[in-house]
BAMI-82475 format. One record per residue: residue number from 1; x, y, z of N, C-alpha, C, O, CB in turn; residue in one letter. Coordinates in steps of 0.05 Angstrom, whole numbers. Glycine has a CB too. Example, Ala and Ser with C-alpha at 12.3 -4.5 7.8 and 13.67 -1.06 7.14 Angstrom:
{1, {264, -114, 156}, {246, -90, 156}, {264, -66, 156}, {285, -66, 169}, {226, -89, 181}, A};
{2, {257, -45, 142}, {273, -21, 143}, {258, 1, 157}, {268, 23, 161}, {282, -12, 114}, S};
This chain:
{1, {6296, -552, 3725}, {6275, -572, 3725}, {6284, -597, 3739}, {6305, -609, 3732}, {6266, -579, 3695}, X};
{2, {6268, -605, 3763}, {6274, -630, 3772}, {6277, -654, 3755}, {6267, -653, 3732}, {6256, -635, 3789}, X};
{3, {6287, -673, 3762}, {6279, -698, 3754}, {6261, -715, 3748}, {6264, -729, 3728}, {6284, -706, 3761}, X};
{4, {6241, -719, 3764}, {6216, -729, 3766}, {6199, -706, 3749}, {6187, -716, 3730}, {6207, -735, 3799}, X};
{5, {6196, -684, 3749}, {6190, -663, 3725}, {6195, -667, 3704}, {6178, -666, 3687}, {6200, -641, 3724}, X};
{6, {6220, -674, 3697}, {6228, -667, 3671}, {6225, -701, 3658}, {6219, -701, 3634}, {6263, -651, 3670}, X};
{7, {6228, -725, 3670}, {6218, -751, 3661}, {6190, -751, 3663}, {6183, -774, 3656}, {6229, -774, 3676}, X};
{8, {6170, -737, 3669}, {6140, -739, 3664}, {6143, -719, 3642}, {6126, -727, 3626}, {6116, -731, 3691}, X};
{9, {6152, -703, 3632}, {6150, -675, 3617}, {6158, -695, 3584}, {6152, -690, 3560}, {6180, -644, 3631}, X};
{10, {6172, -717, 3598}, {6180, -727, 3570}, {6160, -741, 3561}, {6158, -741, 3536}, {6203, -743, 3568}, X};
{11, {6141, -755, 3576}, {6111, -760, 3566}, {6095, -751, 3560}, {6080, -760, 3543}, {6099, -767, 3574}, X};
{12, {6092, -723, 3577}, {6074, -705, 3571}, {6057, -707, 3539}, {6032, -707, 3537}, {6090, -680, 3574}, X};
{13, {6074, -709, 3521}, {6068, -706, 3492}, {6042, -733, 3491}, {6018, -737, 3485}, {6101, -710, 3469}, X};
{14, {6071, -747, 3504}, {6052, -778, 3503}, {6018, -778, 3511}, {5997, -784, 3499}, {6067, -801, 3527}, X};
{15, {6029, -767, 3545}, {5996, -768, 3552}, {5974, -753, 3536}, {5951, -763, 3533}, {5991, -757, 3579}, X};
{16, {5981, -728, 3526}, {5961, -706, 3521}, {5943, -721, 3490}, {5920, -719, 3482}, {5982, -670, 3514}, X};
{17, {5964, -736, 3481}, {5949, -747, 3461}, {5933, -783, 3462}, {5917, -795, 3447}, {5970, -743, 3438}, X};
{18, {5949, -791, 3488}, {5931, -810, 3490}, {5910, -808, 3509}, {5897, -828, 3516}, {5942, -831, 3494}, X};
{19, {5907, -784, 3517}, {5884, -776, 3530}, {5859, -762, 3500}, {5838, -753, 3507}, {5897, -749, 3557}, X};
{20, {5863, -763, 3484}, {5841, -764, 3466}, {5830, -778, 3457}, {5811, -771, 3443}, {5842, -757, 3451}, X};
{21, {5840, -815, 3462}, {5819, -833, 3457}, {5798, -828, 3461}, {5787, -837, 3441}, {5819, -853, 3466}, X};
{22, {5780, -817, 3475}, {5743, -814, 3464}, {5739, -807, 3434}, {5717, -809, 3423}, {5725, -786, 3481}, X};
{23, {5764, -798, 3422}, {5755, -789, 3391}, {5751, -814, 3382}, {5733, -820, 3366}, {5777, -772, 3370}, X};
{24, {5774, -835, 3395}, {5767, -862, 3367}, {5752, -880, 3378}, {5747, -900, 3366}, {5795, -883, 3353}, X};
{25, {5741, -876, 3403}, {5710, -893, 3410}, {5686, -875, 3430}, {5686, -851, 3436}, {5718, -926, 3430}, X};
{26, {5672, -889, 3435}, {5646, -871, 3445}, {5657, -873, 3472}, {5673, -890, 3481}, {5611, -882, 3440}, X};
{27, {5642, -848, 3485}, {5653, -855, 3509}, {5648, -872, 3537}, {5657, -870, 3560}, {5655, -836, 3515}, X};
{28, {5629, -890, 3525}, {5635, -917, 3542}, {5638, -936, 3535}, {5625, -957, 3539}, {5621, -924, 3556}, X};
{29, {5664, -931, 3518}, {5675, -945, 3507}, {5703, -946, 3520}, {5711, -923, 3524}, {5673, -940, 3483}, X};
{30, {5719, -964, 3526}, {5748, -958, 3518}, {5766, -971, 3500}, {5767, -994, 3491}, {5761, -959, 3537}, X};
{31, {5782, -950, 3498}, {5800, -955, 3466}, {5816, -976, 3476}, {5827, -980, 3498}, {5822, -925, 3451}, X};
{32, {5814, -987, 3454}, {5841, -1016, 3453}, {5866, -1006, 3459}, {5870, -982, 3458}, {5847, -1032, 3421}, X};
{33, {5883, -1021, 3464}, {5909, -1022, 3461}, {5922, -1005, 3438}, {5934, -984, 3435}, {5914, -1049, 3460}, X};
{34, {5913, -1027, 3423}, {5919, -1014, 3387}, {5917, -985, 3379}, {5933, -971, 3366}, {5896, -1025, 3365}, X};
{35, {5885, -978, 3395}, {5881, -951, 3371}, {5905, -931, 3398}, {5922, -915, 3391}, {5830, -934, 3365}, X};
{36, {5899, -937, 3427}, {5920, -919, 3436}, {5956, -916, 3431}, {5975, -900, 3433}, {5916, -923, 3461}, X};
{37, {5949, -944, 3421}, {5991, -942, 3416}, {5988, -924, 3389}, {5999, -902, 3390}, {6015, -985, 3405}, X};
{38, {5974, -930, 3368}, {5965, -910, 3347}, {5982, -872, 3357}, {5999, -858, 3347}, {5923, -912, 3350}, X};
{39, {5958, -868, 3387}, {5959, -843, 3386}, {5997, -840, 3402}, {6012, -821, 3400}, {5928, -830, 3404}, X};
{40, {6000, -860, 3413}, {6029, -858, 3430}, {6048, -848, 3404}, {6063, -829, 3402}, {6041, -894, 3446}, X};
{41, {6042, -869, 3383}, {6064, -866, 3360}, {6063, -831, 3340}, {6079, -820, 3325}, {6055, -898, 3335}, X};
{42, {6039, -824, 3348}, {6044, -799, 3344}, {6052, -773, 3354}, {6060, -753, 3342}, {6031, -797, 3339}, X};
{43, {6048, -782, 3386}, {6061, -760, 3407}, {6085, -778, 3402}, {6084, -772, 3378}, {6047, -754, 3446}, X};
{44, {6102, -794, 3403}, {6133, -800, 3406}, {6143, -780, 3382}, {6160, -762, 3387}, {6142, -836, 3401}, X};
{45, {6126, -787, 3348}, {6147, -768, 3332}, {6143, -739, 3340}, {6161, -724, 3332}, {6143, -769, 3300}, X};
{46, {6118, -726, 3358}, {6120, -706, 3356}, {6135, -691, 3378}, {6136, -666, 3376}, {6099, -700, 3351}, X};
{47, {6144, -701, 3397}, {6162, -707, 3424}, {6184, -705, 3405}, {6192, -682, 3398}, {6159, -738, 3445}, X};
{48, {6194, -724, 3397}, {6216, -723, 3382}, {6231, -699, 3363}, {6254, -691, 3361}, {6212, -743, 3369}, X};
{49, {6203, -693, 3349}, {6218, -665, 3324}, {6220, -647, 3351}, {6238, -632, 3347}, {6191, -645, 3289}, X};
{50, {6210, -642, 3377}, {6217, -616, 3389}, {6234, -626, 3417}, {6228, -618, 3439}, {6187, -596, 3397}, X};
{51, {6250, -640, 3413}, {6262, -647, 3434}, {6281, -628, 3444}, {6281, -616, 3465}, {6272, -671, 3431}, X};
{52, {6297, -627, 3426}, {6321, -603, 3425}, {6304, -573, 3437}, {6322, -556, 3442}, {6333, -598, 3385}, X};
{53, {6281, -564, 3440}, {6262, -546, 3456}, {6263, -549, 3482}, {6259, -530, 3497}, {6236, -549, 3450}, X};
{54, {6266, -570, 3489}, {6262, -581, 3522}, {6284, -584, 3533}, {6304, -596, 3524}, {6248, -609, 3527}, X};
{55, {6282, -571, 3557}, {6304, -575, 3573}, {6304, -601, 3586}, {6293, -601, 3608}, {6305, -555, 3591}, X};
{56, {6313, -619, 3579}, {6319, -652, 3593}, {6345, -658, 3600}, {6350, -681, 3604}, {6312, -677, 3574}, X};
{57, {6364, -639, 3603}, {6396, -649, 3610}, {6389, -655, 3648}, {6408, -662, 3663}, {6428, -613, 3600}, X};
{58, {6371, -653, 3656}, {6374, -658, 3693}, {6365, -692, 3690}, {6375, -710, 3703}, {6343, -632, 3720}, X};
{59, {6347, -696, 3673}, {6340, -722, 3665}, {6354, -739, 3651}, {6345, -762, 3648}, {6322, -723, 3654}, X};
{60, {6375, -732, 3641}, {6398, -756, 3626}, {6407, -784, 3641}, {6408, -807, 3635}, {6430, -740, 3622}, X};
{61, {6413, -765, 3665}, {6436, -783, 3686}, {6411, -807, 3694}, {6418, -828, 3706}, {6452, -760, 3722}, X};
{62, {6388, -803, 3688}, {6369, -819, 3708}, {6357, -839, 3681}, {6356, -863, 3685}, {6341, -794, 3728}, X};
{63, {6348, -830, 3656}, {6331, -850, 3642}, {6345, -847, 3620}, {6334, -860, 3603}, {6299, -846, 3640}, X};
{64, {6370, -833, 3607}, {6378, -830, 3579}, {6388, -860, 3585}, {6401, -867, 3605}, {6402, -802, 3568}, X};
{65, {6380, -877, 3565}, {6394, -903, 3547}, {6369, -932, 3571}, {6372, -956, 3578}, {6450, -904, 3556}, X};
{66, {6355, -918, 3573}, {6343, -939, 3590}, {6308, -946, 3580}, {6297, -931, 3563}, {6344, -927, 3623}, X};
{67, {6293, -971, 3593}, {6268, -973, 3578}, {6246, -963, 3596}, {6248, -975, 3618}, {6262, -1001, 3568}, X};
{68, {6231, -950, 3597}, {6209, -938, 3612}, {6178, -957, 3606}, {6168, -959, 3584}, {6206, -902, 3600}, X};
{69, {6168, -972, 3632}, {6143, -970, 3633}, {6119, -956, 3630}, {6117, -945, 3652}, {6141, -974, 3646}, X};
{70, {6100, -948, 3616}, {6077, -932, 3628}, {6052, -949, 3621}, {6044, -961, 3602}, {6074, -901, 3616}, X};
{71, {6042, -942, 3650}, {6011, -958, 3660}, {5997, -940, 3665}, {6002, -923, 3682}, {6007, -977, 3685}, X};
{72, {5968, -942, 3644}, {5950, -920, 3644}, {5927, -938, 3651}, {5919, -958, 3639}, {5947, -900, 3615}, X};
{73, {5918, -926, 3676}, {5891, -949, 3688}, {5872, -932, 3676}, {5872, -907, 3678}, {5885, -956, 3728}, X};
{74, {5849, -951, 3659}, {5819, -938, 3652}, {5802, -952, 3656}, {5798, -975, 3647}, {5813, -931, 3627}, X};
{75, {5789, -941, 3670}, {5762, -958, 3688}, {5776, -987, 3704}, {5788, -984, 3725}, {5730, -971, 3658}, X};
{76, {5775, -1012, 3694}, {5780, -1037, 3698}, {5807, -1046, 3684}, {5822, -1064, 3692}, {5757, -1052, 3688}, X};
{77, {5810, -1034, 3668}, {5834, -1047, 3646}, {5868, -1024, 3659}, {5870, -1005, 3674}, {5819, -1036, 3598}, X};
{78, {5884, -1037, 3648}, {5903, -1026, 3652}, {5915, -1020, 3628}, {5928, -1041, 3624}, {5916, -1037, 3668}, X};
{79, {5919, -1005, 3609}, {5938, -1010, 3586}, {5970, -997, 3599}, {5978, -980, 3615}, {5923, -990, 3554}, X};
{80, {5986, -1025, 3571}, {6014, -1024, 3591}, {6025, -1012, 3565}, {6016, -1013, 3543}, {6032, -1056, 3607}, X};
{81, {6043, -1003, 3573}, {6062, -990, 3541}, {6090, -990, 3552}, {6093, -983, 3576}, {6054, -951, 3527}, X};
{82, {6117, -999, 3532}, {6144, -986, 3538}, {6148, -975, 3522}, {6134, -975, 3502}, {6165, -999, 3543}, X};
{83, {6178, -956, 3525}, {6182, -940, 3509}, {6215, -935, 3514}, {6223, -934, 3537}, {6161, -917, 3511}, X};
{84, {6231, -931, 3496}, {6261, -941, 3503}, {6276, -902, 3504}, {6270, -889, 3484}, {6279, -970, 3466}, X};
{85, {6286, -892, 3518}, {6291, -863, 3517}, {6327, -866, 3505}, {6345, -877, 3518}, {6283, -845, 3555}, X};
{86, {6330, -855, 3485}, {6360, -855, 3478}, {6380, -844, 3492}, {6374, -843, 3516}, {6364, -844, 3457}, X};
{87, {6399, -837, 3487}, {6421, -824, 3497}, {6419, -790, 3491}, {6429, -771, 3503}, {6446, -838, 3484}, X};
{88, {6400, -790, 3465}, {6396, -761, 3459}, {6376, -756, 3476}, {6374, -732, 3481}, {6389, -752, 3430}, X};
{89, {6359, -773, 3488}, {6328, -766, 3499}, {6310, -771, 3478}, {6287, -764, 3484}, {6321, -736, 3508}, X};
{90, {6312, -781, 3458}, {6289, -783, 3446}, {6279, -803, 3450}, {6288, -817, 3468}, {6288, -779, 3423}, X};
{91, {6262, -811, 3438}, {6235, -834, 3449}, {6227, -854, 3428}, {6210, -850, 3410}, {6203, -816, 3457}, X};
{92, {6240, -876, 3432}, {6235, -904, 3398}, {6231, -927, 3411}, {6239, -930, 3434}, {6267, -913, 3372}, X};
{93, {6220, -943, 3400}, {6204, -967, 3404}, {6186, -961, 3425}, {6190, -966, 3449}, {6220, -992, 3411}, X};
{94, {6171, -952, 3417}, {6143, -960, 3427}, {6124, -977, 3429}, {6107, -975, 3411}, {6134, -951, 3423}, X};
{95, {6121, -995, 3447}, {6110, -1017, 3440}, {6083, -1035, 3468}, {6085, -1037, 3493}, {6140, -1034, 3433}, X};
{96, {6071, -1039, 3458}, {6044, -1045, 3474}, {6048, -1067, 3483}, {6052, -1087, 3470}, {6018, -1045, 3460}, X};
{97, {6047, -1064, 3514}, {6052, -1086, 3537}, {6077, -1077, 3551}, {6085, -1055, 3543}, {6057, -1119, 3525}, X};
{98, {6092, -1088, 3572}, {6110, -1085, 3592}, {6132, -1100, 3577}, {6130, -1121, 3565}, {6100, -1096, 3622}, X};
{99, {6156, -1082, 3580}, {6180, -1097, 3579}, {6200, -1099, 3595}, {6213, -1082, 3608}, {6189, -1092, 3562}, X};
{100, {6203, -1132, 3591}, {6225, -1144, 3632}, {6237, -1125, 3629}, {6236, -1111, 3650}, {6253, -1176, 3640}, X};
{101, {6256, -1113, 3606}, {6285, -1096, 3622}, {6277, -1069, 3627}, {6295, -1052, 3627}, {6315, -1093, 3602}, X};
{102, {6245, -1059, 3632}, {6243, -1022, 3643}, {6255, -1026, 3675}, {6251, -1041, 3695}, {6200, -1005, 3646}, X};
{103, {6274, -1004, 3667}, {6285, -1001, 3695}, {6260, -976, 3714}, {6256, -979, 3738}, {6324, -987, 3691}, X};
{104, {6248, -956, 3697}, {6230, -943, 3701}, {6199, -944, 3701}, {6189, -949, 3679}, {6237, -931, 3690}, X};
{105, {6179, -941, 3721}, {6142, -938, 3719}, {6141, -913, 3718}, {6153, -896, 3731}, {6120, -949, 3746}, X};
{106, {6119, -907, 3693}, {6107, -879, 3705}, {6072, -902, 3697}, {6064, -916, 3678}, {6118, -836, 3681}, X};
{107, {6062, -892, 3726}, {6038, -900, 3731}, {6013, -871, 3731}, {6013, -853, 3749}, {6042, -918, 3759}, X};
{108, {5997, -873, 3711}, {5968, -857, 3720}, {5947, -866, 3716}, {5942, -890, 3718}, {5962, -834, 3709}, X};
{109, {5929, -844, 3708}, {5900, -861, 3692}, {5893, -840, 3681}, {5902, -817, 3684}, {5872, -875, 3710}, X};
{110, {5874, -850, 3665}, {5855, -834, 3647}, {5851, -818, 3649}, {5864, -802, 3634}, {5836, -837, 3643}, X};
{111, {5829, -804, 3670}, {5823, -786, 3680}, {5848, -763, 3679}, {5851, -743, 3665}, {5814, -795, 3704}, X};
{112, {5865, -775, 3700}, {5896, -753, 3696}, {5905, -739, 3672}, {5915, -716, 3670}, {5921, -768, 3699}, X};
{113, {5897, -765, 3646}, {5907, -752, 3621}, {5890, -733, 3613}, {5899, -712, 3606}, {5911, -769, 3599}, X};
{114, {5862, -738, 3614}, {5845, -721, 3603}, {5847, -700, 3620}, {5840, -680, 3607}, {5818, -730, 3599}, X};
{115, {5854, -693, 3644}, {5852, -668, 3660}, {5878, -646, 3644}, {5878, -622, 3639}, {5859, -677, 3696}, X};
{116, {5897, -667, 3641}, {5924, -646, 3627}, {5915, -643, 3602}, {5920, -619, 3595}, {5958, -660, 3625}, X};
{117, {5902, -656, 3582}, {5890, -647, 3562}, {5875, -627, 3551}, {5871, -616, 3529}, {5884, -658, 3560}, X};
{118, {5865, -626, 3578}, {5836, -601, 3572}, {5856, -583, 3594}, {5840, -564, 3596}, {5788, -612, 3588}, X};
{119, {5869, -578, 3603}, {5880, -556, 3617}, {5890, -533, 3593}, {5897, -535, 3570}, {5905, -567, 3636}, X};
{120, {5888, -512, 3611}, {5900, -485, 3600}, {5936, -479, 3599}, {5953, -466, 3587}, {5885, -461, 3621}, X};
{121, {5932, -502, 3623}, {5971, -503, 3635}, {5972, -527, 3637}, {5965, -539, 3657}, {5984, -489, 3669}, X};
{122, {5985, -540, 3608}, {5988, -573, 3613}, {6014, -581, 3639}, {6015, -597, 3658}, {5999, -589, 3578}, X};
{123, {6034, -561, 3629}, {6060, -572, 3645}, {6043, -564, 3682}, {6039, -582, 3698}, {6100, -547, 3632}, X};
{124, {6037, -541, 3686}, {6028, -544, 3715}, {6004, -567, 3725}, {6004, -578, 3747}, {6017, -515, 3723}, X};
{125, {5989, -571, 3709}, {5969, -595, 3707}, {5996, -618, 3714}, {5994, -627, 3736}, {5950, -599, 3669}, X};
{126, {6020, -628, 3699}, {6028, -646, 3705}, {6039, -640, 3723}, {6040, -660, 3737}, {6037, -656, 3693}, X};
{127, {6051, -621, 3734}, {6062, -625, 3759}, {6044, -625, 3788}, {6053, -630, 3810}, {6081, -605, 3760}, X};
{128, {6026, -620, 3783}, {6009, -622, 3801}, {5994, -646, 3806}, {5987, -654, 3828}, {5996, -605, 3797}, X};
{129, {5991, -656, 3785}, {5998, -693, 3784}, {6014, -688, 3808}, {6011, -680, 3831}, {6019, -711, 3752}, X};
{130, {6036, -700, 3789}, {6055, -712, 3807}, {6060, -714, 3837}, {6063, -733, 3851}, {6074, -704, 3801}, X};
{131, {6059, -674, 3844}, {6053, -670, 3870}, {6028, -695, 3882}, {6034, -708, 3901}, {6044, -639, 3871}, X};
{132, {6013, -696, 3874}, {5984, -699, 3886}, {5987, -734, 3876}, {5967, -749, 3878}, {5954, -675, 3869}, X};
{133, {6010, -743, 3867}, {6012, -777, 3864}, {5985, -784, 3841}, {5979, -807, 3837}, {6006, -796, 3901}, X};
{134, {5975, -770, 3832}, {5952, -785, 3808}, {5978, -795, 3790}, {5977, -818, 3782}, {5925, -759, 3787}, X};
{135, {5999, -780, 3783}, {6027, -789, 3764}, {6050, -799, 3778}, {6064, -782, 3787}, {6040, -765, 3749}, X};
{136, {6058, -826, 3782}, {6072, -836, 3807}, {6089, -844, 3782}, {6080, -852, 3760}, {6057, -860, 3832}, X};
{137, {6130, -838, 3793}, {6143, -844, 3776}, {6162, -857, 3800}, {6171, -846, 3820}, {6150, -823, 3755}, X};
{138, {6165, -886, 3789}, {6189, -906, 3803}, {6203, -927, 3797}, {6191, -943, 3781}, {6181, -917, 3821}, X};
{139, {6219, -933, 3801}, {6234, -964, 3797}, {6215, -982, 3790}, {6196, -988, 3804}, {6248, -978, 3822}, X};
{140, {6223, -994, 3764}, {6207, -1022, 3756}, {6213, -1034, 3779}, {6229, -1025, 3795}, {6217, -1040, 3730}, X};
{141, {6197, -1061, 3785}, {6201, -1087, 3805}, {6223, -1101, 3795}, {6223, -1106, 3771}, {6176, -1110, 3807}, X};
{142, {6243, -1107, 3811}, {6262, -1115, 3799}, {6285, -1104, 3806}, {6303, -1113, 3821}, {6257, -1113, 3777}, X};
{143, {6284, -1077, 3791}, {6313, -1064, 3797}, {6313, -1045, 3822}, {6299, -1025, 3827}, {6323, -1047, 3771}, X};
{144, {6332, -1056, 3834}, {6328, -1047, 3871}, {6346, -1010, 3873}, {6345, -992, 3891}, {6354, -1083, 3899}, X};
{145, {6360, -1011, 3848}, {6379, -994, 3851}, {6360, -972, 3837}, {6358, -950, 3848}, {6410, -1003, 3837}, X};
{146, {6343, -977, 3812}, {6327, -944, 3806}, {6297, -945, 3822}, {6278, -931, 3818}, {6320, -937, 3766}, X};
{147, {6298, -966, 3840}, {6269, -970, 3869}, {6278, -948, 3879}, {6265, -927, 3879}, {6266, -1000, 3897}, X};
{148, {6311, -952, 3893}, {6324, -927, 3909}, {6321, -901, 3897}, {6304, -884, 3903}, {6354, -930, 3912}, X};
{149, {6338, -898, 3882}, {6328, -872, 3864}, {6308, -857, 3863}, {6308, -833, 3870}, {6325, -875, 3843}, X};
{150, {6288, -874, 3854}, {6260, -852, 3845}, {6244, -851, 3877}, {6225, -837, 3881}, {6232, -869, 3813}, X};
{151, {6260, -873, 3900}, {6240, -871, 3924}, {6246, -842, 3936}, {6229, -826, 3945}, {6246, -898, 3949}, X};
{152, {6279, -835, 3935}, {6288, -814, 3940}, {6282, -792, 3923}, {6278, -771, 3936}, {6309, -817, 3942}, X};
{153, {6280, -791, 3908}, {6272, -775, 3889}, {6244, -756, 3888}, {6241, -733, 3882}, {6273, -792, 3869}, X};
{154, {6221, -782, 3900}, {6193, -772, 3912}, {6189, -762, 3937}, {6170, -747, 3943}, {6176, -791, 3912}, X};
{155, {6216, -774, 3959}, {6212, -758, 3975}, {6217, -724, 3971}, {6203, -708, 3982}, {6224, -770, 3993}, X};
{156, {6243, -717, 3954}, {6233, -693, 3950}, {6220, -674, 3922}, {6222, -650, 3915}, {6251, -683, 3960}, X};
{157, {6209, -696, 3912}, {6189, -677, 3896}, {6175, -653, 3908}, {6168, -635, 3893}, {6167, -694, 3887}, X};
{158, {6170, -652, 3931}, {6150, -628, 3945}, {6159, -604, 3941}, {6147, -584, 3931}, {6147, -629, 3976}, X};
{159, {6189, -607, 3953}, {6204, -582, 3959}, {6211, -579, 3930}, {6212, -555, 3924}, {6231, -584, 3982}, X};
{160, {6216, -593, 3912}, {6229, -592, 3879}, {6202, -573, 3862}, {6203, -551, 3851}, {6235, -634, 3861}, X};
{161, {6180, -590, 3866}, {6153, -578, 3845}, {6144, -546, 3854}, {6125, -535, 3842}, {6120, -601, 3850}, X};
């Protein structure tokens, strides 16, 4: 499993369930902040009890002990979330809004989540993201050294996915 694979794979959980906000409002509506960190805090524990399932040792060297951005654009709004990845890989403090020290973005939208949601093949749904940039994973602003990284990194996602 690549890198850029296997650090979206660690969201995966995340997205699939914050792609069900239409349950907690109508759908022209969009969900707050609140009710989605709600659903984040439930894909993190459930990410978490099956971590030891997932192959994430190609992803250590790159996000274990570091804080991850994710920006989910819906319609007009952007909701921001961090999320701190341990040394085991698991996934704690979760918390609504951007934090200065993510050395990591994973950027999508809505749409993206709900597409992996309703898929038959979530993990090929996400990689096909990725391929296709609706799931863009890179260096926070700031840190010039994981900018390098994940710039290299996307250049070969093609040949990797």
């Amino acid at each position: 499993m690549n890198p850029v694979r296997t650090l979206v794979s660690l969201f995966l959980v995340l997205a699939l369930v914050s792609a069900s906000g239409p349950v907690l409002a109508q759908e022209s509506e969009t969900p707050s902040d609140e009710e989605i960190k709600t659903l984040l805090d439930d894909g993190v524990a459930l990410y978490n009890e099956n971590v030891d399932q997932l192959d994430v040792s190609f992803a250590k060297s790159l996000i274990a002990g570091k804080t991850v951005n994710v920006y989910i654009e819906d319609g007009g709004e952007t909701h921001v979330f961090s999320a701190s990845v341990e040394d085991d890989m698991t996934i704690s403090n979760v918390a609504t809004g951007p934090n200065a020290d993510a050395s990591t973005r994973i950027s999508t939208d809505r749409q993206t989540l709900e597409s992996i949601a309703s898929s038959s093949d979530p993990l090929g749904e996400v990689e096909q993201a990725v391929r296709d940039d609706r799931i863009r994973v890179s260096g926070e602003k700031g840190h010039l050294v994981d900018q390098a990284v994940w710039t290299v990194a996307n250049v070969f996602k093609g040949f990797l996915l």
